[in-house]
C-alpha positions in Angstrom: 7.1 -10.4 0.7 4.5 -9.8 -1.7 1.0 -11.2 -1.5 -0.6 -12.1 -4.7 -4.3 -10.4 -5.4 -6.1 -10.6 -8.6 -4.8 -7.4 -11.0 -3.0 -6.1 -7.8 0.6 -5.3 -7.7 0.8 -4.6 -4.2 0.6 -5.2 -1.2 4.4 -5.1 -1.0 6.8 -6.1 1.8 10.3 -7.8 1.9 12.5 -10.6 2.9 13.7 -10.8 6.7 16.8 -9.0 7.2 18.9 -8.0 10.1 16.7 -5.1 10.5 13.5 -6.6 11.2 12.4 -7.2 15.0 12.1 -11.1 14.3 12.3 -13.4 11.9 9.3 -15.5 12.5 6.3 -15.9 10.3 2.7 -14.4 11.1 -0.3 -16.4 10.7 -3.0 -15.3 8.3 -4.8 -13.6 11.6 -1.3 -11.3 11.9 -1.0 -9.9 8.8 -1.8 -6.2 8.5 -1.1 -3.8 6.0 -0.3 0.2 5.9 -2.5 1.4 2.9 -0.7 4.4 1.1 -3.1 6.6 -1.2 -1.2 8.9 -4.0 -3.1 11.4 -5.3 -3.7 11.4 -9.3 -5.2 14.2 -11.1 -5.4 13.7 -14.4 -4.6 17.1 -15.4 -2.0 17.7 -12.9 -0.3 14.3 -12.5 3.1 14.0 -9.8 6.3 14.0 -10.5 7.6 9.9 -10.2 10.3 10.8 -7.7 8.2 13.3 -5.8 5.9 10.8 -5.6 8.4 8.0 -4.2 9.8 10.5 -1.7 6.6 11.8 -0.5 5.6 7.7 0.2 8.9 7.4 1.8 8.5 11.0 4.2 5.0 9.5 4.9 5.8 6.0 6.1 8.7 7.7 8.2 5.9 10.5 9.9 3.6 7.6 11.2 6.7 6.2 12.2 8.2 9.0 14.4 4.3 9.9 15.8 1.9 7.5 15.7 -0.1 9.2 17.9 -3.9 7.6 18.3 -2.5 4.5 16.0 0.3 3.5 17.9 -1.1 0.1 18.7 -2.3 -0.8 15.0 1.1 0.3 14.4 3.1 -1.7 16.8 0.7 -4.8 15.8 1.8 -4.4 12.2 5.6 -4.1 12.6 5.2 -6.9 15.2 5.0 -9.1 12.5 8.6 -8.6 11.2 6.8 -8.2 7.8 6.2 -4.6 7.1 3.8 -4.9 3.8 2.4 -1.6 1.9 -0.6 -1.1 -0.4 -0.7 1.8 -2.9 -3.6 3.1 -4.2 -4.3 6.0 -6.5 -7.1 8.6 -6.3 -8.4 11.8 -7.8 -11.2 14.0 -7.0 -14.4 12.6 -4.9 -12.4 9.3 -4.3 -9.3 11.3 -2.9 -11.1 13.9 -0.5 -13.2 10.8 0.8 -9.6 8.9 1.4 -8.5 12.6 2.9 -12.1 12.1 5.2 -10.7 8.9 6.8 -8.3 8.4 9.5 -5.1 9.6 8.1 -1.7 11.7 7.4 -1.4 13.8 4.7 2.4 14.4 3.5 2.6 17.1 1.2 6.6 17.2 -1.1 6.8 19.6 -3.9 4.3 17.9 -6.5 3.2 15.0 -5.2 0.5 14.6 -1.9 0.3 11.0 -0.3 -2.0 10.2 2.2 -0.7 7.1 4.8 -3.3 5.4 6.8 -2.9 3.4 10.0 -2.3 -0.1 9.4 -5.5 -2.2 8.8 -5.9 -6.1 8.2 -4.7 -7.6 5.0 -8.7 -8.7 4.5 -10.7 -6.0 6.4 -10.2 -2.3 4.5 -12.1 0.5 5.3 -14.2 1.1 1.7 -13.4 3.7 0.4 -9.9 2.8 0.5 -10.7 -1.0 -0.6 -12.5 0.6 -3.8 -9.4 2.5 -5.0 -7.2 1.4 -7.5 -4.0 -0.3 -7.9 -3.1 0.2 -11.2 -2.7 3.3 -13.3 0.4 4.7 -11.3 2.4 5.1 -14.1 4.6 8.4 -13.1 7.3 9.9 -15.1 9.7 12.6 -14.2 9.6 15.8 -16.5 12.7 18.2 -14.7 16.1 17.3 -13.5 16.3 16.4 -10.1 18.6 18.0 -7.6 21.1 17.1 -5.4 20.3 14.7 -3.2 20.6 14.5 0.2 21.3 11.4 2.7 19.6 9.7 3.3 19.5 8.2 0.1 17.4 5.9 -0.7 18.7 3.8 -3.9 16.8 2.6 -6.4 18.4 -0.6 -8.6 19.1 0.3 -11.8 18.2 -3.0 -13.2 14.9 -3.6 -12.2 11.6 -1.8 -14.2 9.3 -1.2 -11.3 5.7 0.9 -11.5 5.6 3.9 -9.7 2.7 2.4 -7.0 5.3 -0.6 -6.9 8.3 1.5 -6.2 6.8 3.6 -3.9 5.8 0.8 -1.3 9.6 0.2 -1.7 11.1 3.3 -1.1 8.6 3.5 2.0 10.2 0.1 3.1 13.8 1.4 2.3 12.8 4.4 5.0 11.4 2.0 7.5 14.6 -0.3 7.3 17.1 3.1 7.9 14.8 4.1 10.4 15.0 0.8 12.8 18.8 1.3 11.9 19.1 4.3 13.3 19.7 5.5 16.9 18.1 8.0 19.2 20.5 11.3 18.2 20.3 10.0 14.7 16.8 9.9 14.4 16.3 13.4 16.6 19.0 14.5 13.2 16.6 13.7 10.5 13.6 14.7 12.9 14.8 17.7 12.7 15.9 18.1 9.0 11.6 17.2 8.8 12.0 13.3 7.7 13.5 14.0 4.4 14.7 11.5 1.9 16.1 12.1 -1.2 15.3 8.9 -4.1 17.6 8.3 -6.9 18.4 5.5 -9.2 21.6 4.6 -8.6 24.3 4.0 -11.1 25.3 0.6 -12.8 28.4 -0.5 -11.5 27.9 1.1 -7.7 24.6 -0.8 -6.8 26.1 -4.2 -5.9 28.5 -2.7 -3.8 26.1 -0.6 -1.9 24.4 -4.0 -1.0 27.1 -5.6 0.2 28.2 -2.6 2.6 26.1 -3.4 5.7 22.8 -1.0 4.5 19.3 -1.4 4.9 18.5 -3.5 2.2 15.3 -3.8 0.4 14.6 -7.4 -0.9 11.5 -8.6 -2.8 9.7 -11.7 -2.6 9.0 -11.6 -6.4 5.2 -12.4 -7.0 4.8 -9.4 -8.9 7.1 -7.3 -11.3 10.3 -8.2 -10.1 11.7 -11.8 -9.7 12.2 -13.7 -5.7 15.3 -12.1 -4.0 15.9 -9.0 -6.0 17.1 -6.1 -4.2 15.1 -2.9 -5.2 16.2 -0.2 -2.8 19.1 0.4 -1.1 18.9 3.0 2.3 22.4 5.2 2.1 23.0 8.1 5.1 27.0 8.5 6.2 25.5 6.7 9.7 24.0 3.7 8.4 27.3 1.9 6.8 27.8 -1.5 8.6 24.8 -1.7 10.4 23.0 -4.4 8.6 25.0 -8.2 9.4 25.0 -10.1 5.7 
């Protein structure tokens, strides 16, 4: 679910599903977050799906290898609440982000940066002093054929591009905990890729009610309570998810 901050429309996370590790909810002292950090430049400015697909790849790297984080990592999906913050940065602001503790994912046009997970209230400052808004990303090529997984975007919802990358990145998270071991050693070794497409009108419904990792939204920003905004699709993942 969302948590509302002055001019902020993140941090993101979701309603509990079948794929989270319990359905209980944190206390204030619990809540962490996995800051995200896009980089912006303003002469060379990412594609929007490069940008969403990079966010996903990065969330799913920390994931797989969590190497010296492990435990803020295992903390923050403790909470069955799996929130995301992303900020933007250019310049001096992104090669102090690139200083801190961090992974750098690299996908065609786009570079995101994921850092472990940190307390909702207790950023490290440089990251605290980025900005929110101002990812407004278009996409200025045709896209190619994608490859499974997919991760779905609703057609009927208008999201921003820092908005829809926290949810693409919880669309990842959600196939990965839905995936087993050889599955998982699959898409290890196809590198963590994701492809992100917005799916047609009349086949979004029904890729909701066929047992995928669904992404649903709390609504404080954007989007209204209980909309679904991503839907996780790989020929493996069909039925896995009770409704």
């Amino acid at each position: 679910m969302n948590a509302s901050e002055p001019n902020d429309h993140e941090p993101n996370d979701h309603e509990p599903n079948a794929s989270e590790p319990n359905g209980r909810e944190p206390n204030d002292s619990d809540l962490m977050v996995l800051p995200l950090v896009i980089r912006i430049e303003r002469a060379t400015p990412p594609e929007r799906t490069d940008a969403l697909e990079a966010a996903a790849m990065a969330v799913l790297s920390l994931l797989d290898d969590p190497g010296e984080w492990a435990a803020e990592v295992a903390a923050w999906q403790s909470t069955g609440r799996i929130r995301k913050v992303v900020r933007r940065a250019r310049g001096a602001e992104w090669r102090r982000a690139v200083a801190l503790p961090g992974r750098t994912v690299e996908h065609r046009t786009a570079e995101v940066r994921v850092h472990p997970p940190v307390p909702l209230d207790d950023w490290p400052r440089d990251l605290a002093r980025l900005q929110v808004s101002g990812t407004e990303l278009t996409d200025t090529r045709d896209l190619g054929p994608a490859e499974a997984p997919i991760l779905w975007a609703n057609p009927g919802l208008d999201m921003s591009a820092g908005k829809a990358m926290a949810q693409a990145g919880h669309a990842a998270q959600l196939a990965w905990w839905a995936s087993d071991h050889s599955e998982r050693d699959a898409w290890r070794a196809a590198g963590l890729a994701v492809s992100v497409r917005t799916a047609a009108e009349t086949g979004f419904a029904a890729k909701v009610e066929a047992g995928l990792p669904v992404v649903r939204d709390a609504g404080f920003t954007e989007i209204a309570p209980g909309s679904c905004t991503f839907v996780a699709e790989a020929p493996w993942l069909y039925g896995r998810v009770r409704r």
